[in-house]
N, C-alpha and C positions, 0 to 999 in steps of 0.2 A: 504494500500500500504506500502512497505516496502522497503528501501534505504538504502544506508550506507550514511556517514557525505559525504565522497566525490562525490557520487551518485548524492548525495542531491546536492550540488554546482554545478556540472553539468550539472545537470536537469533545477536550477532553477535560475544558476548566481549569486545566495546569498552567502555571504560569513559567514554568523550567520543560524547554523541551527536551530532558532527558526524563523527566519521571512522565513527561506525555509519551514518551519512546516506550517507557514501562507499562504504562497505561494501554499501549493499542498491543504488545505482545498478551498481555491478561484479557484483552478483548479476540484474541486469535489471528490478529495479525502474526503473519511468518516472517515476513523482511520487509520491517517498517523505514521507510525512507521520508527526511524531514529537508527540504531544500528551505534554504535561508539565501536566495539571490546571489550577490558577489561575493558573499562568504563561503560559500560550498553544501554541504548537505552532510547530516547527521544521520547515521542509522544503528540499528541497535543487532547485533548477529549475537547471539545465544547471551553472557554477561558481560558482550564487550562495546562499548559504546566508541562506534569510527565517526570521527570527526575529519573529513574530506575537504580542504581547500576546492575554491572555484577556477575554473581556465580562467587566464585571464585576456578577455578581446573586446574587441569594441562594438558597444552597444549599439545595434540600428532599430531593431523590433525588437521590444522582449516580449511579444506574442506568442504562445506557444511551448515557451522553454520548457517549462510543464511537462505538455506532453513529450516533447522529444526528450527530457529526459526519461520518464517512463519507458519512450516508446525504444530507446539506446538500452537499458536495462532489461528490456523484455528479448528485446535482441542476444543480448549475450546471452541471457539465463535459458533462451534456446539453444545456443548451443553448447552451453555445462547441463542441460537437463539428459541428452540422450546419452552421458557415460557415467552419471552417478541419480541418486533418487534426490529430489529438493532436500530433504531432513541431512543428507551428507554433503551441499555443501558450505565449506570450510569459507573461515575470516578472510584466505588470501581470495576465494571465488568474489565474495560482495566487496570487496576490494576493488577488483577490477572489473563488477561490474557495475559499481558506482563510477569510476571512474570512466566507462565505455557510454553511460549514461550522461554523464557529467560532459562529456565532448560532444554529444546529441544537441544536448542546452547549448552549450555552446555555440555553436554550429547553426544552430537554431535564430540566434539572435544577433548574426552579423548580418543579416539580409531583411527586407521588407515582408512580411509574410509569416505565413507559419511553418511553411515546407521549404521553400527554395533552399535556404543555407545548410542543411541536412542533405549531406550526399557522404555517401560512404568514403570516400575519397576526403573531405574537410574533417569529418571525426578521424581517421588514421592518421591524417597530417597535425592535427590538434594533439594526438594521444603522443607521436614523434617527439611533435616541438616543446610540449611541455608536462607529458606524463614523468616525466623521470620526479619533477620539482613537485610535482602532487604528490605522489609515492613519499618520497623522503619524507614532506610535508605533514603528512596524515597521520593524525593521532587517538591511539586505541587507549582507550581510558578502559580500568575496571580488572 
């Protein structure tokens, strides 16, 4: 499931979107994901709370970002689902597939539109030029 920070407070009356992260796995959320715009997105894998820096590119639409972040993570998690079951897997999978998601958003929001800037080709060049500084970046609390 996927929220923004204020989504999340709405949803769930929390005002910490880390006990809202707690809040939606007690509600049966599996892989709660919490974007907060230029700061990146928070999600919660088993008791480990990943805190994910944003790409950093220049804004022309933020329409959509949303979904193409969604729509980037639905993408990987097809293809981690056909060689393990969802419950296996691991902190490094929603790692990078927050991060294959996060270059979606990205991607997403250098162009006018909600689709244009999303092509497979601008997320791999996104994931090149600045996946390494995300990685390093990302902090697993817990």
């Amino acid at each position: 499931m996927h929220c923004n920070v204020l989504e999340l407070k709405g949803l769930s009356g929390l005002a910490s979107a880390e006990e809202g992260l707690k809040w939606l796995i007690n509600m049966g959320v599996k892989l709660p994901v919490v974007s907060n715009g230029e700061k990146g997105v928070i999600s919660l894998c088993g008791d480990k709370i990943v805190r994910q820096p944003a790409f950093k590119v220049s804004v022309v639409d933020p329409s959509g970002a949303g979904d193409a972040l969604c729509a980037g993570i639905i993408f990987k998690l097809s293809e981690t689902l056909p060689r393990k079951r969802f419950e296996e897997i691991s902190l490094e999978d929603v790692l990078e597939l927050l991060l294959f998601g996060q270059a979606a958003g990205a991607a997403c929001v250098e162009k006018i539109g909600t689709t244009p800037g999303v092509t497979a080709e601008r997320v791999r060049s996104l994931i090149e030029e600045q996946g390494e500084r995300i990685r390093r970046s990302t902090l697993i609390e817990g």
